[in-house]
Backbone as CSV, one residue per row, in Angstrom:
resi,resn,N_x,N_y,N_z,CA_x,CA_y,CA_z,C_x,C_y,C_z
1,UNK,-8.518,15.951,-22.368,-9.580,16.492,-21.520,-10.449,17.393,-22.380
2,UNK,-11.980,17.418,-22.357,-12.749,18.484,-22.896,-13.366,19.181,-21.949
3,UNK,-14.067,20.013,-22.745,-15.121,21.283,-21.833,-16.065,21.365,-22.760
4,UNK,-16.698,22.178,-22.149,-17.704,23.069,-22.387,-18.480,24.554,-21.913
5,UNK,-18.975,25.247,-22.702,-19.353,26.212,-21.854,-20.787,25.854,-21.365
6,UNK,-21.619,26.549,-20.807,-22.159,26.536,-19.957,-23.617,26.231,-20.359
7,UNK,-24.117,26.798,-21.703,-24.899,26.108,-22.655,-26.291,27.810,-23.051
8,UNK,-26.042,28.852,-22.217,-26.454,30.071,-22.244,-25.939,30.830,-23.395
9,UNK,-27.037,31.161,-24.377,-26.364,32.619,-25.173,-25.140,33.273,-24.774
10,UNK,-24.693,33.681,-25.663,-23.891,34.810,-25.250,-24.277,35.868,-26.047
11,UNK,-24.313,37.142,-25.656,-25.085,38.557,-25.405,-23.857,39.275,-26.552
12,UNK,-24.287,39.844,-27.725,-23.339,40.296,-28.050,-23.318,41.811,-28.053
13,UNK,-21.940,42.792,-28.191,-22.339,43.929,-28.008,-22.744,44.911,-28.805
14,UNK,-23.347,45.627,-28.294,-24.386,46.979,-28.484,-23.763,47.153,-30.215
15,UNK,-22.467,47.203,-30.518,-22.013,47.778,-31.580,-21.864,46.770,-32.669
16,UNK,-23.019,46.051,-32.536,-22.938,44.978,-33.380,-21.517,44.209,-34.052
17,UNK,-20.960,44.269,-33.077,-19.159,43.483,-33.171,-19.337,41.752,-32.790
18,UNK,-20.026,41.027,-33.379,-20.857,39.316,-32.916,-19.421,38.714,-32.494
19,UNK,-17.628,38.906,-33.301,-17.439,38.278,-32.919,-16.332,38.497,-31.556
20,UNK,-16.650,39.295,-30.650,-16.466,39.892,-29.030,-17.087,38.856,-28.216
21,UNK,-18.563,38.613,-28.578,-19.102,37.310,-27.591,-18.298,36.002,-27.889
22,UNK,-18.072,35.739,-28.977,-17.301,34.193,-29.031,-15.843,34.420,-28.249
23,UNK,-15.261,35.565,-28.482,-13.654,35.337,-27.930,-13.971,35.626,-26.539
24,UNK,-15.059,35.988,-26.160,-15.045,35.896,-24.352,-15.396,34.540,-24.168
25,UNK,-16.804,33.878,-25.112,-16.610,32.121,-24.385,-15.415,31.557,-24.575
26,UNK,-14.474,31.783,-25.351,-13.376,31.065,-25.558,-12.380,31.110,-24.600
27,UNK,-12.018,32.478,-23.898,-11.288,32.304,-22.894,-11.847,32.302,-21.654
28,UNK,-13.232,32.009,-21.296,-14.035,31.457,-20.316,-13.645,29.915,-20.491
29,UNK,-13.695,29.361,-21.611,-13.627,28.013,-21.915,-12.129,27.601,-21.329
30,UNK,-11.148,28.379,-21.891,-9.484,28.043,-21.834,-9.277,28.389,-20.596
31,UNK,-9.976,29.321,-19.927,-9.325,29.418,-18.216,-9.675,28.350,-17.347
32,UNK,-11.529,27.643,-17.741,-12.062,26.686,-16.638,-10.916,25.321,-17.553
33,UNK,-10.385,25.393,-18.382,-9.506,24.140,-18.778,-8.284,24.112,-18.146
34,UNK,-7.644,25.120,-18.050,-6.486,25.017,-17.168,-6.820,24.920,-15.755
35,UNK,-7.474,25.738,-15.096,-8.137,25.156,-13.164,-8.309,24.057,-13.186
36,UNK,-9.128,23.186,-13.539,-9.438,21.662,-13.666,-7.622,21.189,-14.125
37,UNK,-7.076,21.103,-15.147,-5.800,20.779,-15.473,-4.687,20.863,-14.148
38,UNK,-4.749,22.282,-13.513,-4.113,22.682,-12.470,-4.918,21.560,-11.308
39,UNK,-5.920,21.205,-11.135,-6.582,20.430,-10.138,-6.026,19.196,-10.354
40,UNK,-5.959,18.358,-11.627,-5.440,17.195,-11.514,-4.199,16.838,-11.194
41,UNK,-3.541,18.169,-11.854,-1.766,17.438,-11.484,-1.486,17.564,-10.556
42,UNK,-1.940,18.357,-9.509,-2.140,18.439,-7.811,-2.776,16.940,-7.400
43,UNK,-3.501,16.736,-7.960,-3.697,15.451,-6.905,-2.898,13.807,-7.646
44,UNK,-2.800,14.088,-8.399,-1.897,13.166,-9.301,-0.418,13.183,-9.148
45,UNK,0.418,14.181,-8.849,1.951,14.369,-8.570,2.123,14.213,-7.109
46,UNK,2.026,13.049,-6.546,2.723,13.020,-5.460,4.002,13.602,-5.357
47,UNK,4.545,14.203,-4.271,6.067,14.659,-4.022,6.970,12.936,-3.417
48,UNK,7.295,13.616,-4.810,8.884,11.956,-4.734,9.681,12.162,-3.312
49,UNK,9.370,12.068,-2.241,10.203,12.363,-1.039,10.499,10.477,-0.611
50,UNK,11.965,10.113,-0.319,12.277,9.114,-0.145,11.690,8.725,1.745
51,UNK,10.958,8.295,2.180,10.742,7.801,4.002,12.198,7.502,4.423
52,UNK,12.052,8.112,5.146,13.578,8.674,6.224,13.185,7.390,7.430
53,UNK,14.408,6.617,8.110,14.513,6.021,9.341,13.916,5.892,10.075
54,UNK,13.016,5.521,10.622,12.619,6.041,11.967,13.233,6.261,13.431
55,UNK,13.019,7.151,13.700,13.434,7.423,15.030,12.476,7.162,16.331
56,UNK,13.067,5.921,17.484,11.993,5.843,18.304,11.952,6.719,18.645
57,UNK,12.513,8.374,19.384,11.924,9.059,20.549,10.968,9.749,19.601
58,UNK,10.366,9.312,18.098,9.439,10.462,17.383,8.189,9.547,17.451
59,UNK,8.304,8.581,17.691,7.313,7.147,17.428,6.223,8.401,18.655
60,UNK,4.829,8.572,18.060,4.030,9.210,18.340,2.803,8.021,19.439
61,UNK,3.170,6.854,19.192,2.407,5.837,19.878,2.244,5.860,21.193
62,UNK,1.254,5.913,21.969,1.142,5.419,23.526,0.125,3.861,23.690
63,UNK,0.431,3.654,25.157,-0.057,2.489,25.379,-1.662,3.192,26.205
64,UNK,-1.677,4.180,26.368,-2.958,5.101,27.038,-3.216,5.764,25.705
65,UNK,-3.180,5.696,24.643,-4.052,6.464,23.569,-5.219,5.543,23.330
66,UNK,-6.206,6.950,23.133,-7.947,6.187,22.748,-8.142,5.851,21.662
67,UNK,-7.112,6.491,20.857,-7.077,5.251,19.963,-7.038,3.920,18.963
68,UNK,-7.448,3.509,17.599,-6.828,2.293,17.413,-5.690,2.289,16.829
69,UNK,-4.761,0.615,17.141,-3.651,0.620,16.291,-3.458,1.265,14.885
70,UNK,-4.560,1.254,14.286,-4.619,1.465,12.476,-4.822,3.187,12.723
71,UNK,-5.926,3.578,13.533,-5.608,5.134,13.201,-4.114,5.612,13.833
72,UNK,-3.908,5.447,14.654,-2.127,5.649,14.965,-1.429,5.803,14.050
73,UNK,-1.260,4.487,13.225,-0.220,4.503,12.319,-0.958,5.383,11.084
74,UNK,-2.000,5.377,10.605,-2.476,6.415,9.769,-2.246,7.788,10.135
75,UNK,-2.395,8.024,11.188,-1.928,9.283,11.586,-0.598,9.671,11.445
76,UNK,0.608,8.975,11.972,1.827,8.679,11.760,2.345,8.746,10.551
77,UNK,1.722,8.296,9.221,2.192,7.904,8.082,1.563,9.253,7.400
78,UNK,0.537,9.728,7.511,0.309,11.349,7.171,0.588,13.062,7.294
79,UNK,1.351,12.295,8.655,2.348,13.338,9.399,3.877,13.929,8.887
80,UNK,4.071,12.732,7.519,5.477,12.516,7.140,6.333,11.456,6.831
81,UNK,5.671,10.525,7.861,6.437,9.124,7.901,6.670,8.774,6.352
82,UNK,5.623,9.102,6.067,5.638,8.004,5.003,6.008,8.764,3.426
83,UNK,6.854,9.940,3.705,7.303,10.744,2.775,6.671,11.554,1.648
84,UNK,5.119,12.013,2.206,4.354,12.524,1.549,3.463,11.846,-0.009
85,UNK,3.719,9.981,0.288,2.872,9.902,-0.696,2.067,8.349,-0.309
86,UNK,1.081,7.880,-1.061,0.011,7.007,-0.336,0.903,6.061,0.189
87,UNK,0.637,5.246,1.007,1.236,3.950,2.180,-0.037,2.400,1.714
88,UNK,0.477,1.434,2.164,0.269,0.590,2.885,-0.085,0.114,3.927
89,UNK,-1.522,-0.606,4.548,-1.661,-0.738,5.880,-1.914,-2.379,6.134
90,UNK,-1.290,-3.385,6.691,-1.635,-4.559,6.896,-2.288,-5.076,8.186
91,UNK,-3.516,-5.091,8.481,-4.124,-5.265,9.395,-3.580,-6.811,9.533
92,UNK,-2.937,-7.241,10.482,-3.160,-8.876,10.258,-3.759,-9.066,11.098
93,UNK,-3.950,-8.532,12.885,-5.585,-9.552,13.489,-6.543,-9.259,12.269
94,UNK,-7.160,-8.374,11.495,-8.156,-8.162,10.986,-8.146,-8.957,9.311
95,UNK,-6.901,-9.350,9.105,-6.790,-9.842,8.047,-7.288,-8.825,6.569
96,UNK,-6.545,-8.214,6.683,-7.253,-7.020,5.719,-5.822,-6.374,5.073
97,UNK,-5.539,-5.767,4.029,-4.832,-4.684,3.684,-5.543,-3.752,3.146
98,UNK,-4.979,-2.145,3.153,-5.705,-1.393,2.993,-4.337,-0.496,2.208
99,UNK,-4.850,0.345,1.369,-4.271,0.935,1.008,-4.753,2.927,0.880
100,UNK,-3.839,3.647,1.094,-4.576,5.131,1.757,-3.617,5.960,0.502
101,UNK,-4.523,7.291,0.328,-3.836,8.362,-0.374,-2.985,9.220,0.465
102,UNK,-2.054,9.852,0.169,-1.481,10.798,1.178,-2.259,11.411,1.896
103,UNK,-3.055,11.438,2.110,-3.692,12.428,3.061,-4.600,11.368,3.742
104,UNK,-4.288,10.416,4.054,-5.356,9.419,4.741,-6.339,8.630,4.103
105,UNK,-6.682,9.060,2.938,-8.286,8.584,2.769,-8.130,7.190,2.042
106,UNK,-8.511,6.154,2.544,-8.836,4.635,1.841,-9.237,4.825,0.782
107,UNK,-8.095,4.367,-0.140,-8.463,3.964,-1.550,-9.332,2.439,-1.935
108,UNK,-8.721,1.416,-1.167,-9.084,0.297,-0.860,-8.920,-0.550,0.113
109,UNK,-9.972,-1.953,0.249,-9.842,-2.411,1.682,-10.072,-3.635,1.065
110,UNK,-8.618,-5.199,1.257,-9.507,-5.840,0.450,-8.638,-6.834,1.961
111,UNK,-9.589,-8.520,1.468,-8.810,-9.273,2.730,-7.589,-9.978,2.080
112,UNK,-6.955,-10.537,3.200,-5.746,-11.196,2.516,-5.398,-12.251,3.165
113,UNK,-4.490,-13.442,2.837,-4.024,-14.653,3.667,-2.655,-14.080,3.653
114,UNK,-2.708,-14.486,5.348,-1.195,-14.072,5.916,-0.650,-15.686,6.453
115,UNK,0.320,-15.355,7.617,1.150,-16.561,8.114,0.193,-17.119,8.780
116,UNK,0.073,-18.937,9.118,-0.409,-19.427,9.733,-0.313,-19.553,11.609
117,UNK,1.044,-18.850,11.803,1.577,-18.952,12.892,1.518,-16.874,13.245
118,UNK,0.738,-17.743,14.489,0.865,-16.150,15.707,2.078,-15.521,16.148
119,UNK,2.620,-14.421,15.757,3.979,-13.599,15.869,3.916,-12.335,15.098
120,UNK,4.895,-11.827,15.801,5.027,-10.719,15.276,6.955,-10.408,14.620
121,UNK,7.699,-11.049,15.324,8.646,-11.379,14.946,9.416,-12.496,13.715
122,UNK,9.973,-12.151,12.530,10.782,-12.996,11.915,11.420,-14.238,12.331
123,UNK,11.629,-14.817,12.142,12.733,-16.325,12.612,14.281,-16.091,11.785
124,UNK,14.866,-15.649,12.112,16.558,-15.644,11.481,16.572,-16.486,10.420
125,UNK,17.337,-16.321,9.630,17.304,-17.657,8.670,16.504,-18.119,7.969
126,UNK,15.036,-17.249,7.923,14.045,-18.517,7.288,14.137,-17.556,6.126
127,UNK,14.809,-16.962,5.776,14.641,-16.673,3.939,15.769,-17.734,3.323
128,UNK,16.300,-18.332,3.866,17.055,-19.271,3.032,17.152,-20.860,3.213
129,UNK,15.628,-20.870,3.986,15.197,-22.377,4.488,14.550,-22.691,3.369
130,UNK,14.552,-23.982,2.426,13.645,-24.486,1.521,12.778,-24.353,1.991
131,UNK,11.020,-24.377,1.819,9.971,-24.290,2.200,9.910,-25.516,2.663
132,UNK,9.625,-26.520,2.498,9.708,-28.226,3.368,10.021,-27.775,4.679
133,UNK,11.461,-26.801,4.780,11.739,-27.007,6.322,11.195,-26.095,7.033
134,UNK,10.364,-25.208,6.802,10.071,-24.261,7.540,8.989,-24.734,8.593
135,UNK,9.078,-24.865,10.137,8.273,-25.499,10.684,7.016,-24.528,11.129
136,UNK,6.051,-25.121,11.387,4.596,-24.751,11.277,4.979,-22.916,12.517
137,UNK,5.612,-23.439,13.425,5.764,-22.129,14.407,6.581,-21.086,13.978
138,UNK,7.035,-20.993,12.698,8.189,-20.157,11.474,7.026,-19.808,10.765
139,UNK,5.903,-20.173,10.550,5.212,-19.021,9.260,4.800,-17.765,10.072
140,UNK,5.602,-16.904,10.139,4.810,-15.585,10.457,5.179,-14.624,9.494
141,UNK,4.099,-13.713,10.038,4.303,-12.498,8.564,4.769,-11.297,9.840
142,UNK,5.975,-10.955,9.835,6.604,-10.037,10.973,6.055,-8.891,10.838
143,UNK,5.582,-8.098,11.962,4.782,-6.920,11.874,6.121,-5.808,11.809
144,UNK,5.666,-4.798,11.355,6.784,-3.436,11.421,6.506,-2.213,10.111
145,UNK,7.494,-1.828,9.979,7.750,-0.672,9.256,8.515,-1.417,7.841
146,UNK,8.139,-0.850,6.533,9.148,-1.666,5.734,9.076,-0.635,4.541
147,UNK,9.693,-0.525,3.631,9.944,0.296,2.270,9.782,-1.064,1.484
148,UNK,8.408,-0.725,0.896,8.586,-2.146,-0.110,9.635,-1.816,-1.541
149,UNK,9.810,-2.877,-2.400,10.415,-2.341,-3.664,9.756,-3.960,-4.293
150,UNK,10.144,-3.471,-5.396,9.420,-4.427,-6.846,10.988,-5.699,-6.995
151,UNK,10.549,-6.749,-7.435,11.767,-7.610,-7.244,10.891,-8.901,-8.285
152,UNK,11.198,-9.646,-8.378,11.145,-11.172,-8.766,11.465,-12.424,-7.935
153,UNK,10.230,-13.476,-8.869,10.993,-15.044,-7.380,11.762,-15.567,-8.519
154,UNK,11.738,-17.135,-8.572,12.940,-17.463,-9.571,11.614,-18.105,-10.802
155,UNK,10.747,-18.302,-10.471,9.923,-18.034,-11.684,9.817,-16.923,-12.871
156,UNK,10.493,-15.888,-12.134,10.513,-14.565,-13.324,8.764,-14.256,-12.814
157,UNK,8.254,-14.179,-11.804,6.714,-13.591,-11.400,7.270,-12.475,-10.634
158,UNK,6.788,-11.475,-11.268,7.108,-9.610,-9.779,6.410,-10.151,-8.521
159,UNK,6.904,-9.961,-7.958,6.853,-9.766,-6.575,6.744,-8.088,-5.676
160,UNK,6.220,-8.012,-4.910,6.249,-6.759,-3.917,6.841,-7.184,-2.512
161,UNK,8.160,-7.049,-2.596,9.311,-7.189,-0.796,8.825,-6.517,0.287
162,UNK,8.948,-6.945,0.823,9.071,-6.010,2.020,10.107,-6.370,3.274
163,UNK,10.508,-7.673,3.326,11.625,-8.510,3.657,12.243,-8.985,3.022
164,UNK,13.236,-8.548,2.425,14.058,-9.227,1.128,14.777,-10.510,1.991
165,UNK,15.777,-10.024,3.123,16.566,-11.124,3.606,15.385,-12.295,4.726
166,UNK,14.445,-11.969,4.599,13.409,-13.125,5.514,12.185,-13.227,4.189
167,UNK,12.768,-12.921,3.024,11.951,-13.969,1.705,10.579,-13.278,1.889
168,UNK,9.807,-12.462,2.820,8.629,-11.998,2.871,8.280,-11.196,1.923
169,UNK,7.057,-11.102,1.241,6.719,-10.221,0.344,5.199,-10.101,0.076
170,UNK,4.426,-9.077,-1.030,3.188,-9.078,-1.036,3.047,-9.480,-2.448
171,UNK,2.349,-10.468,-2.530,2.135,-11.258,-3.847,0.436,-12.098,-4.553
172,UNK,0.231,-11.585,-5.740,-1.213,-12.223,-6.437,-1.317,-13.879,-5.437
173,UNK,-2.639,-14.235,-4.967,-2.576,-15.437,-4.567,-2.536,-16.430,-5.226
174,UNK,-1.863,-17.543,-5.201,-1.803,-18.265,-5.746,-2.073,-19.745,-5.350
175,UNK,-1.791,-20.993,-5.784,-1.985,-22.198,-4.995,-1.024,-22.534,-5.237
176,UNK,-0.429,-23.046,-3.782,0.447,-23.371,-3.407,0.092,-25.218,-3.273
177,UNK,-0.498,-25.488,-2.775,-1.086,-26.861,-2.403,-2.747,-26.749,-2.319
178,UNK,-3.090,-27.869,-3.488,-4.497,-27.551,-3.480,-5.293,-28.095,-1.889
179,UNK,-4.616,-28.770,-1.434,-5.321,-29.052,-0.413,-5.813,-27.400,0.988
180,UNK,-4.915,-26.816,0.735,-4.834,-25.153,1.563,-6.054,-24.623,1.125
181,UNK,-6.785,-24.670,-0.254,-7.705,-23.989,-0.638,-7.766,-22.444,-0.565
182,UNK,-6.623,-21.900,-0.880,-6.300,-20.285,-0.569,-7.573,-19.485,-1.215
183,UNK,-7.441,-19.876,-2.523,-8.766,-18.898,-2.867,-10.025,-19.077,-2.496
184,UNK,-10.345,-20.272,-1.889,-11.735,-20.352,-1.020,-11.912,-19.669,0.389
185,UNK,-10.270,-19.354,0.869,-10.111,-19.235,2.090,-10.472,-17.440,2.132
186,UNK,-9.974,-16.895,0.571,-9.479,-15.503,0.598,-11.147,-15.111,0.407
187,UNK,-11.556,-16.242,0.032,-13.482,-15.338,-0.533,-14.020,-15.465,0.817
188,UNK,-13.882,-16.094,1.839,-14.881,-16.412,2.440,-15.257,-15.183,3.599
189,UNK,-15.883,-15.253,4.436,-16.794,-14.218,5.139,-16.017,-13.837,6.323
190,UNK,-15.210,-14.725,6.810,-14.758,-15.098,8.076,-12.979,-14.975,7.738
191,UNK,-12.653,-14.577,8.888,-11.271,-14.116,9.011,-10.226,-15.246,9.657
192,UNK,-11.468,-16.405,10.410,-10.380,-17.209,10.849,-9.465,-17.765,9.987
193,UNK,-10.100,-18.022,9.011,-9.510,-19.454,7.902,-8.591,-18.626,7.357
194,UNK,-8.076,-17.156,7.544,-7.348,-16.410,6.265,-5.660,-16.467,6.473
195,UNK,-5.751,-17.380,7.859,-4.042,-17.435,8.463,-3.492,-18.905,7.762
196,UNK,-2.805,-18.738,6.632,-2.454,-20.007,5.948,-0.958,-20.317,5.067
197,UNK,-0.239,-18.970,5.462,0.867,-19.002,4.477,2.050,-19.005,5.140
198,UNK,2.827,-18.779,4.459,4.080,-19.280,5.613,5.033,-18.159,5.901
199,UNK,4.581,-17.275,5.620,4.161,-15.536,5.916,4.469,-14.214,4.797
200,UNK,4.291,-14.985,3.689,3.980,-13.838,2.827,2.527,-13.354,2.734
201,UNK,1.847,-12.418,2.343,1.050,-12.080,2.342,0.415,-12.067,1.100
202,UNK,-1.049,-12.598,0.544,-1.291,-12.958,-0.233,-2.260,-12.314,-0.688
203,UNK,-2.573,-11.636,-2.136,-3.682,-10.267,-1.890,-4.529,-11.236,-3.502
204,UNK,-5.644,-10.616,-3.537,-6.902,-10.852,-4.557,-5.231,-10.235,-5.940
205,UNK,-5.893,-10.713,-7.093,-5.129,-10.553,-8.217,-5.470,-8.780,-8.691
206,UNK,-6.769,-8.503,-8.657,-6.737,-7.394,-9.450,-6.373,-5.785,-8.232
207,UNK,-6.053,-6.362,-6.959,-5.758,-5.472,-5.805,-3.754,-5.165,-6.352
208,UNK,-3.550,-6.463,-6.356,-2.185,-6.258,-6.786,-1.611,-5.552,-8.008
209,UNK,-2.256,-6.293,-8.829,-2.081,-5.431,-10.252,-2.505,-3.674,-10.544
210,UNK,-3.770,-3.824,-9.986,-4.325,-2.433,-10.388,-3.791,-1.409,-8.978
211,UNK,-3.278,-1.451,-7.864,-3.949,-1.298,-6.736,-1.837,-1.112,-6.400
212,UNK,-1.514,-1.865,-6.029,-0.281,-2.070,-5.066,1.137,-2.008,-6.071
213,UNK,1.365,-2.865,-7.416,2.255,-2.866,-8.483,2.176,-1.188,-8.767
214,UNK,1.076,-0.707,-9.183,1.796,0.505,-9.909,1.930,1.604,-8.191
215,UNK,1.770,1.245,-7.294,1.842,2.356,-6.110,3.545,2.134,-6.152
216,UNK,4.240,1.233,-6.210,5.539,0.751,-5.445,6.558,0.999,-6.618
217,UNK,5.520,0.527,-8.118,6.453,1.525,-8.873,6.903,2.763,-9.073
218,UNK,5.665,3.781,-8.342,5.959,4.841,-8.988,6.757,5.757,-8.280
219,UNK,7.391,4.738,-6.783,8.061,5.531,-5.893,8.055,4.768,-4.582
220,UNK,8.997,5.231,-3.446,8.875,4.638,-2.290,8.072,4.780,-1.839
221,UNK,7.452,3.850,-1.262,6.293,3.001,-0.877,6.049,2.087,0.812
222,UNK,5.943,3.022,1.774,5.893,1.980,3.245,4.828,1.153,3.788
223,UNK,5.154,0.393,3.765,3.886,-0.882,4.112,4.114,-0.942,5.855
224,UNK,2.945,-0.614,6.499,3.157,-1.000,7.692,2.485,-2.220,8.428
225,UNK,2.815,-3.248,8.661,2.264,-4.307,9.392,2.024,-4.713,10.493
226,UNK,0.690,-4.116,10.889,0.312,-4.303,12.620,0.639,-4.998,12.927
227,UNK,0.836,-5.360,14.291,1.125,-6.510,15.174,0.063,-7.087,15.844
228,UNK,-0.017,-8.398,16.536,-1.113,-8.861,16.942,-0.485,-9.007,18.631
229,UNK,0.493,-9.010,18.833,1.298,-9.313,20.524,1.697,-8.563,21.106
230,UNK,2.697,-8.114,20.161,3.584,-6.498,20.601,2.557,-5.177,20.233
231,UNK,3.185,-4.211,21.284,2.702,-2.515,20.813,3.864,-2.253,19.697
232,UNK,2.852,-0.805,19.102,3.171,-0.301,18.107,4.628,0.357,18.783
233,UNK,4.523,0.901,19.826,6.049,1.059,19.996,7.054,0.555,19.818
234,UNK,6.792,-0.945,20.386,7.928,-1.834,20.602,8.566,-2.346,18.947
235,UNK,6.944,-2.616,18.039,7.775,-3.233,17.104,7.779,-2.369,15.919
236,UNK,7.518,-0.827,16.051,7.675,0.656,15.050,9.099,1.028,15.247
237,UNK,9.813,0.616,16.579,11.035,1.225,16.820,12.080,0.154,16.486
238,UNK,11.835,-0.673,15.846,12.623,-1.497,15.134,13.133,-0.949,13.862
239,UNK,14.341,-1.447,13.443,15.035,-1.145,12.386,14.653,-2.206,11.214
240,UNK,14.383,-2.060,10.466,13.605,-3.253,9.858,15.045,-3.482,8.315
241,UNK,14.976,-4.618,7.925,15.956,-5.285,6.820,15.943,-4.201,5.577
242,UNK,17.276,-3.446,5.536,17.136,-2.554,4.382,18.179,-3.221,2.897
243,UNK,18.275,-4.744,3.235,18.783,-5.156,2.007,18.102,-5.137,0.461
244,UNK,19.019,-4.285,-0.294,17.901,-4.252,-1.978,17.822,-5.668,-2.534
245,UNK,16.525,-5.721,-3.087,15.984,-6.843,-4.013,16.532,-6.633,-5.206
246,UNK,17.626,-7.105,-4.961,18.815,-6.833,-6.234,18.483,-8.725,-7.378
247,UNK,18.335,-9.735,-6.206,18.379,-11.105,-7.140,16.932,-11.523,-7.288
248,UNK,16.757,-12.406,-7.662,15.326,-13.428,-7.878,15.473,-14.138,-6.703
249,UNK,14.665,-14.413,-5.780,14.662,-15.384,-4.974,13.305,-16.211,-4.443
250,UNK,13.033,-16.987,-3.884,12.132,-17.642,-3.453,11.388,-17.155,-2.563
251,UNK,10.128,-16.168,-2.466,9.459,-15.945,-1.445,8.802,-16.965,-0.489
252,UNK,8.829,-16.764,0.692,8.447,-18.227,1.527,6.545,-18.380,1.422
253,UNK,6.037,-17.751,0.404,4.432,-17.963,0.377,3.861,-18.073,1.124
């Protein structure tokens, strides 16, 4: 980091002592270097606090609040939830993820391809269904509460979990079948076409890399995934899959 002073003379004193004015710019100089220094590591040191359980009777949600799903849970996740450091937000009606600093403020807003199938609920079993069998009413991307962590598929590609035992995760898009056209789907203007995966969630390459990889490394990390059916009550007060991404496995894309 550099400085500077201020670019004004300095006045020297009466007793012709010249060098009194330099050792005052100097520790004018060394004090505005440490405030600024003291400013960054404040906003740069998140507090490593691990997100604690949730408890429904704390779930702050009503079905009479004015209002939206996304400020709720922003509110929620700034309150504590989310252990005092930036979160995850997955809009899926809106097809969007967003990502916030501890204190609320959108770092970024980019779109994303989610499941092709309307739900908010998992299907049992489908993290260990080959992809072939997964039928068209099984791609959902389950809305809830989740602690992501960093993991691998069996390609040796990182991955971002958020369902280890239902194979769900947040991952660079890729093509899966050129006929899907994912990256035409992910540019385009319109939100219909963005429901196409078989419910992982699929983000722009440099959102992941620059954006989501180093957030999840540098600590626990809660991704919350609106729902499009259920209230935030119903599916916030869920206990969501706390198995570790201990192996490589096949995300269901």
């Amino acid at each position: 980091m550099t400085g500077k002073t201020d670019g004004k003379p300095v006045n020297r004193a009466a007793d012709d002592t010249p060098w009194l004015g330099s050792y005052w710019s100097l520790a004018v100089f060394i004090a505005a270097e440490l405030a600024i220094g003291a400013v960054v590591l404040r906003l740069t040191a998140a507090p490593q606090v691990a997100p604690q359980p949730v408890a429904a009777a704390s779930l702050p949600f009503t079905t009479k609040s004015p209002t939206t799903p996304l400020e709720d849970v922003v509110r929620w996740a700034v309150a504590g939830d989310a252990g005092g450091r930036p979160f995850i937000v997955v809009d899926k009606p809106g097809a969007h993820v967003m990502a916030f600093d501890a204190q609320g403020r959108l770092l970024q807003r980019v779109p994303a391809l989610l499941g092709s199938a309307i739900g908010d609920d998992t299907v049992p079993g489908i993290g260990d269904k080959p992809l072939s069998q997964i039928k068209p009413e099984e791609r959902i991307t389950p809305a809830g509460r989740f602690v992501a962590q960093m993991g691998e598929n069996l390609t040796g590609e990182d991955v971002v979990w958020i369902d280890y035992d239902a194979a769900v995760s947040m991952h660079r898009i890729r093509v899966v079948k050129e006929s899907e056209r994912r990256f035409e789907r992910l540019a385009s203007e319109t939100i219909s076409d963005n429901r196409i995966s078989n419910g992982c969630i699929n983000l722009p390459v440099a959102f992941y890399e620059q954006v989501l990889k180093p957030l999840v490394e540098a600590g626990p990390t809660v991704v919350y995934v609106l729902p499009e059916q259920r209230s935030l009550q119903e599916v916030f007060a869920r206990r969501p899959s706390a198995a570790p991404a201990q192996a490589p496995r096949q995300p269901v894309l």
